[in-house]
C-alpha positions as CSV (number, residue, x, y, z in Angstrom):
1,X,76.5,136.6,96.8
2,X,74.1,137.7,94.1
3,X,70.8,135.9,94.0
4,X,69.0,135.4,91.0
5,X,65.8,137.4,89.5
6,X,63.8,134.9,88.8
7,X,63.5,132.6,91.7
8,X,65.7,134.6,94.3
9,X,68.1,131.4,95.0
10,X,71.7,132.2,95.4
11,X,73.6,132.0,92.4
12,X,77.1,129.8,93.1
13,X,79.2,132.6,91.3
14,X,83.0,132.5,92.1
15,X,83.5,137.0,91.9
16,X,87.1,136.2,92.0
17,X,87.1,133.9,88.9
18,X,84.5,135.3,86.8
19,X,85.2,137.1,83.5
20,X,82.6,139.1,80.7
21,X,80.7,136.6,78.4
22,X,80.5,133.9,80.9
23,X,77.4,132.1,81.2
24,X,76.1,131.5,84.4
25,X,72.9,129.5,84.9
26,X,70.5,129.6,88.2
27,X,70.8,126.0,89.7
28,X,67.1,126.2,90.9
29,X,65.1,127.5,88.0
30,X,67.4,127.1,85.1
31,X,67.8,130.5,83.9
32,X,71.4,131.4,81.9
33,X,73.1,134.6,82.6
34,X,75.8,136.6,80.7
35,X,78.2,137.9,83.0
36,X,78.4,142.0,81.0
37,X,80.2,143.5,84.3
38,X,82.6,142.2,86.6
39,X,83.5,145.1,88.9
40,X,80.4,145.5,89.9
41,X,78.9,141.7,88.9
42,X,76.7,142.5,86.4
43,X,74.2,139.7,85.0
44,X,72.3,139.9,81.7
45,X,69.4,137.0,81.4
46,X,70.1,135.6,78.2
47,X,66.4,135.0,76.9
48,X,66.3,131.9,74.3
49,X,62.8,133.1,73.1
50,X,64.8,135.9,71.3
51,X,67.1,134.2,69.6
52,X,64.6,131.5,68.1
53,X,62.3,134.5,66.5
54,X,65.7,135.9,65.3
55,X,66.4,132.2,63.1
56,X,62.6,132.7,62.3
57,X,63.5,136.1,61.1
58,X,66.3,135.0,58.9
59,X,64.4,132.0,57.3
60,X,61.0,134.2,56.7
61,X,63.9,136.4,54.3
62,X,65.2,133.3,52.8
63,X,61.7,132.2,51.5
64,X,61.3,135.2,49.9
């Protein structure tokens, strides 16, 4: 069972049910996942601090 990065729990991941673009989350620490592989499990973190500067981004160019 895959554990996570952050925190090292176990993440509750069903391999045999899984497809690419689900989003898993870490039961102990809270961190979401994208699932970009399935054969190997492949996990991306999905990192929220990135997409908030991207809507920054696009309302800094809407000022202008």
């Amino acid at each position: 069972m895959p554990s996570c990065p952050e925190c090292e729990n176990e993440l509750d991941i069903e391999l045999d049910e899984v497809e690419e673009g689900d989003v898993v989350a870490c039961e102990e620490c809270g961190t979401e996942y994208e699932v970009v592989g399935v054969e190997p499990l492949e996990l991306a973190r999905i990192d929220e601090d990135l997409e908030d500067d991207d809507e920054d981004y696009d309302e800094e160019e809407e000022e202008e």
